[in-house]
C-alpha positions as CSV (number, residue, x, y, z in Angstrom):
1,X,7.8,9.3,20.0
2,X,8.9,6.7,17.6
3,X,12.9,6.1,17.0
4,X,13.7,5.9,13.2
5,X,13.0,2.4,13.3
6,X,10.0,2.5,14.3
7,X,9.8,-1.1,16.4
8,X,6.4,-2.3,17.6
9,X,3.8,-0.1,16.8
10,X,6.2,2.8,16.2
11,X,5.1,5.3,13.3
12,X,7.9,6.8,11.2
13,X,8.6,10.1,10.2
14,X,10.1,10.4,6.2
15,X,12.9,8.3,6.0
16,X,15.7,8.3,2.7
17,X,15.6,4.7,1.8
18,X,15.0,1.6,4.0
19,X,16.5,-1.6,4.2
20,X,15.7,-5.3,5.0
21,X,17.8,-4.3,8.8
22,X,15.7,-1.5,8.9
23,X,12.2,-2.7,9.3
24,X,10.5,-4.7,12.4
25,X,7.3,-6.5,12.5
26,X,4.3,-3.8,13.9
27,X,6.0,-0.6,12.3
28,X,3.8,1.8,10.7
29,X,4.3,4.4,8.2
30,X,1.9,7.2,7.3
31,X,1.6,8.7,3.8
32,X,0.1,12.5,3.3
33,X,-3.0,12.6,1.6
34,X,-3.9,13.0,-1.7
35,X,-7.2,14.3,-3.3
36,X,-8.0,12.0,-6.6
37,X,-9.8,13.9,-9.3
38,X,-13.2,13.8,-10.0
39,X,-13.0,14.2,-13.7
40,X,-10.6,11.3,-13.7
41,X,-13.0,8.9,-12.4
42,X,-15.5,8.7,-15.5
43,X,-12.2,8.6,-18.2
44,X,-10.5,6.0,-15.7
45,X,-13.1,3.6,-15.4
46,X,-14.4,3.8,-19.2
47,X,-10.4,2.6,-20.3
48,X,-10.2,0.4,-18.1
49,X,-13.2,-1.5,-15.5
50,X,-15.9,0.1,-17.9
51,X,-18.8,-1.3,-15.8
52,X,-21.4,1.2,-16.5
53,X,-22.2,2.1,-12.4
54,X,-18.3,3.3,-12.4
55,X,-17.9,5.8,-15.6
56,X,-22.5,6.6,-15.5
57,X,-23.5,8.6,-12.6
58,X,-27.2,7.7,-13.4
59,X,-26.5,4.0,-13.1
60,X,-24.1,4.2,-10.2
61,X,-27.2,6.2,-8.5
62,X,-29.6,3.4,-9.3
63,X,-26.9,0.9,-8.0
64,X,-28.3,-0.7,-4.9
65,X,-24.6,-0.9,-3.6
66,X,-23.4,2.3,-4.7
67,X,-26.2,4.7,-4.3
68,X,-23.9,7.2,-6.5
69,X,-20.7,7.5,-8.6
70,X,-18.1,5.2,-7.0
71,X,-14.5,4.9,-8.3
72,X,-13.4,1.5,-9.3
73,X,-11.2,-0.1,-7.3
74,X,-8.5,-0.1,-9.5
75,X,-8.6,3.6,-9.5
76,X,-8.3,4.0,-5.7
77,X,-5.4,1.4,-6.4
78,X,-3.4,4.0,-8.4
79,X,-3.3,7.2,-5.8
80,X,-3.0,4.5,-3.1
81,X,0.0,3.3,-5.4
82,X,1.4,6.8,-5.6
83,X,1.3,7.5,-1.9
84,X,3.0,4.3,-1.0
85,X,5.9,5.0,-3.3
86,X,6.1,8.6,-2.6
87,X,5.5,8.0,1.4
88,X,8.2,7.4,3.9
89,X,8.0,3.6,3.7
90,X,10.6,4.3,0.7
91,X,13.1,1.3,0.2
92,X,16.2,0.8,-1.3
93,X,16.1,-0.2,-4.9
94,X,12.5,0.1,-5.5
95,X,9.2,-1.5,-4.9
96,X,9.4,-5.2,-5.9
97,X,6.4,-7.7,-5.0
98,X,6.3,-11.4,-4.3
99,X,3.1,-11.6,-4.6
100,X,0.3,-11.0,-2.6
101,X,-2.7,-12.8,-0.5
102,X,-5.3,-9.8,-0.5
103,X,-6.3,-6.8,-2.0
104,X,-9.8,-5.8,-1.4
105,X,-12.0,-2.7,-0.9
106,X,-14.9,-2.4,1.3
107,X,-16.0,0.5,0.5
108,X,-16.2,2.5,-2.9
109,X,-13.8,6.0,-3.1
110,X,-16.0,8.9,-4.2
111,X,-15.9,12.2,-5.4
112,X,-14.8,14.7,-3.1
113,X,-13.2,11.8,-0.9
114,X,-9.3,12.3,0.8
115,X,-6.9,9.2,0.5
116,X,-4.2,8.5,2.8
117,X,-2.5,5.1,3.5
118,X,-0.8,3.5,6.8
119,X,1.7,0.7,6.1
120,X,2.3,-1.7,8.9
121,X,5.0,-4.4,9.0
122,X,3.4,-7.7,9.3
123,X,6.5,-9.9,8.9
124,X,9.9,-10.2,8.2
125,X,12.0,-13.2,7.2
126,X,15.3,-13.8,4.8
127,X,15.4,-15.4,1.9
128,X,16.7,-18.7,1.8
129,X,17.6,-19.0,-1.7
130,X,19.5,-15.1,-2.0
131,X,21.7,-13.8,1.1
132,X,21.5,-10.8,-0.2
133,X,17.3,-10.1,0.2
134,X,14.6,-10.3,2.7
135,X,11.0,-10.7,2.1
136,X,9.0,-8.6,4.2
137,X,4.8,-8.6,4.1
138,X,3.2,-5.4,4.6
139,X,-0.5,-4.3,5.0
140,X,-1.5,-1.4,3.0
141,X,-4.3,0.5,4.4
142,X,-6.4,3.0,2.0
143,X,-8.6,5.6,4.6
144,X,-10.6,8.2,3.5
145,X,-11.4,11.3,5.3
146,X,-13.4,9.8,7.9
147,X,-11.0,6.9,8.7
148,X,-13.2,4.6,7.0
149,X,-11.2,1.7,5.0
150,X,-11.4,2.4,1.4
151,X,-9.0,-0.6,0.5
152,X,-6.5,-3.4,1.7
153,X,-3.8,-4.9,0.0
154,X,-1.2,-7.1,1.5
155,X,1.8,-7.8,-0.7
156,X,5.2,-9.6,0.4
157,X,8.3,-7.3,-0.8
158,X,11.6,-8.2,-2.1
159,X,14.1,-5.6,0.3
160,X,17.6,-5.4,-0.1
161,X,19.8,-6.2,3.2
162,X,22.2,-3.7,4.0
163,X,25.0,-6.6,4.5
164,X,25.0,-9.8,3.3
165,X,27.0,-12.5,6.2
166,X,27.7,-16.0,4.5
167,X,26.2,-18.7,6.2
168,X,28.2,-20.2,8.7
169,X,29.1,-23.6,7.7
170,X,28.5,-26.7,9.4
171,X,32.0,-27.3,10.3
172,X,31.8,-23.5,12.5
């Protein structure tokens, strides 16, 4: 069993609000799952990735790709979005991104399909500009119900340290 931490390949149970201190490259965190609405994938992807294989069952059934009516991925973005912010990994002062080098989905969500999402600490490292952050990059890891990867994003996060030390001068 995990401490609160977490550490190296540790998995966390719900936590109140973590910190910069708090987090350690190879920590996971597990969300619950969420079941996204079927109704809400036609209205969802007419307002706003209105490609007609996402909103048309016909054409996403004569999509060689799809084979059926697939979610865009901006839609599994949104319940993934939820879970993350609602999940344990909950950190003090909000969500803020630095940016972020991927965000992809190898497979389509579905009807019917079960989202959950794993965040793992990939690296952690203070800011040299602002004492008082650190910038940590995370995996986020969309699964459906049968463990398959539904999407992948990997932001870096601005995280408030807990205590900010002055730097130590060159003098001592």
């Amino acid at each position: 069993m995990a401490d609160d931490r977490g550490g190296e390949g540790g998995v966390t149970e719900a936590r109140e609000v973590v910190w910069y201190e708090d987090l350690a490259p190879g920590q996971i965190d597990r969300t619950a799952s969420v079941l996204p609405e079927t109704a809400a994938i036609k209205p969802c992807a007419a307002s706003w990735d209105p490609q007609p294989f996402h909103p048309d069952v016909a054409a996403g059934a004569a999509h060689p790709l799809f084979r059926g009516l697939a979610a865009s991925g901006w839609h599994t973005a949104c319940p993934s979005m939820h879970l993350i912010v609602a999940g344990p990994f909950r950190i003090a002062g909000g969500r803020i991104g630095a940016g972020r080098d991927e965000l992809r989905g190898p497979i389509p969500s579905r009807p019917g399909d079960t989202l959950r999402v794993e965040t793992e600490v990939l690296a952690c490292r203070l800011s040299r500009s602002r004492l008082e952050i650190g910038l940590v990059q995370v995996r986020h890891a969309t699964f459906n119900q049968r463990n398959d990867v539904a999407q992948v994003c990997t932001p870096t996060l601005v995280v408030p340290r807990r205590a900010t030390r002055a730097p130590m001068s060159a003098a001592g």
